[in-house]
C-alpha positions, -999 to 999 in steps of 0.1 A, spaced: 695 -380 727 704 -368 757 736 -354 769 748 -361 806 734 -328 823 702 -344 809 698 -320 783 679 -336 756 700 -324 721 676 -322 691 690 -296 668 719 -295 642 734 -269 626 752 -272 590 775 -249 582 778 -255 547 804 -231 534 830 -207 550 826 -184 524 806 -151 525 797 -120 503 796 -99 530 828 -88 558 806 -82 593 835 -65 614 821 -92 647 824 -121 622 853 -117 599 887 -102 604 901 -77 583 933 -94 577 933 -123 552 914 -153 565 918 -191 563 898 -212 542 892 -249 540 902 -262 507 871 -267 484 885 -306 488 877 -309 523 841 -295 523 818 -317 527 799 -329 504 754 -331 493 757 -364 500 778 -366 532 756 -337 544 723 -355 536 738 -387 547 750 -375 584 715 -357 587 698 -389 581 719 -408 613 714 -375 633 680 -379 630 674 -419 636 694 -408 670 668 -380 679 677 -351 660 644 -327 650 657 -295 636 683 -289 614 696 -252 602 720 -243 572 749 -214 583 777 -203 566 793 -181 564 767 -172 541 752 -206 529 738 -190 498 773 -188 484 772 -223 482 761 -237 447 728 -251 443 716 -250 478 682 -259 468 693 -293 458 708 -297 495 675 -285 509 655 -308 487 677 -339 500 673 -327 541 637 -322 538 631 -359 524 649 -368 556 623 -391 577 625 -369 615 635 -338 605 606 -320 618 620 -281 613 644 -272 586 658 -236 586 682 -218 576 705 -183 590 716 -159 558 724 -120 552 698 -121 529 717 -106 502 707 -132 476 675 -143 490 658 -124 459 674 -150 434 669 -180 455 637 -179 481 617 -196 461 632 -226 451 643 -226 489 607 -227 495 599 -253 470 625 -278 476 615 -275 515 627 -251 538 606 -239 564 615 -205 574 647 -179 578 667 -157 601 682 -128 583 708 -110 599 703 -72 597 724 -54 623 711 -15 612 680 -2 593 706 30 585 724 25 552 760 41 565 758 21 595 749 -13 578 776 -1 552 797 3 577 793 -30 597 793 -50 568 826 -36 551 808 -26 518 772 -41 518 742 -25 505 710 -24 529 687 -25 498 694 -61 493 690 -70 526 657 -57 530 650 -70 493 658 -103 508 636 -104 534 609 -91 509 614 -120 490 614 -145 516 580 -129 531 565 -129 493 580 -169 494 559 -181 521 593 -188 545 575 -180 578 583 -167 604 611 -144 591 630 -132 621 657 -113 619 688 -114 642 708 -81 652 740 -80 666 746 -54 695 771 -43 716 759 -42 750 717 -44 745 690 -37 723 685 -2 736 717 6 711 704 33 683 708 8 657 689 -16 676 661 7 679 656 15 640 659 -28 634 631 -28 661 606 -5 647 611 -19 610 600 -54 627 570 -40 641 556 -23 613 560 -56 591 552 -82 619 587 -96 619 604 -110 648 639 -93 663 663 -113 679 693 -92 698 727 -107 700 752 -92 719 787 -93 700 804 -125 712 841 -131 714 852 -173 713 888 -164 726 880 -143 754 842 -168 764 825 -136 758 784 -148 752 752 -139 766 720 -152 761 700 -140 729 671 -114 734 643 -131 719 658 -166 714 677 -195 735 709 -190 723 739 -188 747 714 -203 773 735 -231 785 712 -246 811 689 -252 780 713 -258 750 702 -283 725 724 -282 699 754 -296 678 772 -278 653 788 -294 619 812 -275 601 814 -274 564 848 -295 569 833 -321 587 837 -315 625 814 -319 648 813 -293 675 795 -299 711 798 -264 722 805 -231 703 826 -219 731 849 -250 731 879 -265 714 864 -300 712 855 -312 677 849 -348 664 857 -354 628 829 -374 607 848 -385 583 875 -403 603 851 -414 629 820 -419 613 787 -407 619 772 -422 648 805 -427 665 809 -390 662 773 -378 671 776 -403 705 812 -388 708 795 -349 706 767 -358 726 789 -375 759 815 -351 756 791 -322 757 801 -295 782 779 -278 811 789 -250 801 804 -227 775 843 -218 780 864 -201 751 873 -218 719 907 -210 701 903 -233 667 876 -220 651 862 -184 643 827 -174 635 828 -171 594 835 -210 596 807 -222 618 780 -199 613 777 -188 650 
């Protein structure tokens, strides 16, 4: 598929849940936050069922969000059912890594291919802090698992303020380099305001080179993180919605005032 700057879009992200066992102070509010009724989220099924038109209409990688898409029950089942899909050439998957112990190998042995694991401080106050409450052990126990699992390359994904020359940034640096993991540097993003840049080590909020669509775990499709446009599945159906996503895909992010990160998986 290609979108009319002649961008060719090829990868779909699934947020699966909104839920999360962590609070990340650039992800979650402090006040009390919405949630989509357990109803409206989207089913296996409808997941494994949209993936499969996605990918007859050109899509080649496919990675599970959240919030934290751990927190959603049996997750290896979903896995299993989008790795079966014919075309899906890269299955992935983002996660705070805080359950990766219980569950990285049956992710690995109903399919998934690799991980990003968001670890935004190698200091346990500071990762305390940023998380509201979490524990750096089981972050880092994650990632140990998901090494000892065979879910290569790890890469882990640290938010920043301003660069990765931040203290915190530093320390998530070094820890990379003595285990041969990869660190991505995102700088703290705000949807209201259009505040993006593009990722230091990756392609994200590159829009000359953006390739991707994002589903939440309600059922909307989303062209553009930084945008209110949104194309609902269900009502449309699938390859209605995906053509709809694809045509109506912007040049450029702008700001987007419906939907906040915990729901979409950033």
């Amino acid at each position: 598929m290609f979108d009319r700057f002649d961008r060719r879009i090829d990868y779909l992200r699934v947020s699966v849940t909104d839920r999360c066992n962590l609070r990340c102070s650039y992800c979650t509010p402090e006040r009390p936050v919405r949630r989509i009724a357990p109803e409206s989220v989207l089913s296996f099924e409808e997941i494994a069922g949209f993936t499969a038109c996605a990918a007859a209409m050109g899509i080649r990688k496919v990675r599970l969000t959240g919030g934290e898409p751990l927190m959603r029950r049996d997750l290896p089942v979903l896995v299993g059912m989008l790795a079966a899909v014919e075309g899906v050439a890269d299955l992935s998957m983002t996660t705070n890594g805080v359950l990766l112990p219980r569950f990285a190998a049956a992710l690995r042995a109903a399919g998934l291919r690799r991980v990003n694991v968001s670890l935004d401080s190698v200091d346990p106050a500071a990762y305390g802090e940023k998380t509201r409450g979490g524990d750096l052990r089981d972050a880092l126990a994650g990632i140990e698992a998901a090494r000892a699992a065979g879910l290569a390359p790890v890469k882990v994904n640290c938010v920043v303020k301003e660069s990765p020359d931040e203290a915190d940034a530093r320390g998530v640096q070094r820890y990379c380099d003595e285990r041969g993991l990869t660190a991505r540097f995102i700088r703290e993003m705000d949807m209201k305001s259009g505040r993006f840049a593009v990722v230091s080590g990756g392609s994200g909020g590159d829009c000359s080179r953006c390739n991707r669509l994002r589903l939440t775990s309600g059922g909307l499709l989303k062209p553009c993180l930084f945008s209110d446009l949104a194309f609902d599945i269900r009502a449309m159906g699938y390859r209605e919605a995906l053509a709809a996503a694809v045509g109506g895909k912007p040049e450029h992010g702008a700001r987007s005032t419906t939907h906040q990160f915990y729901e979409i998986g950033g």
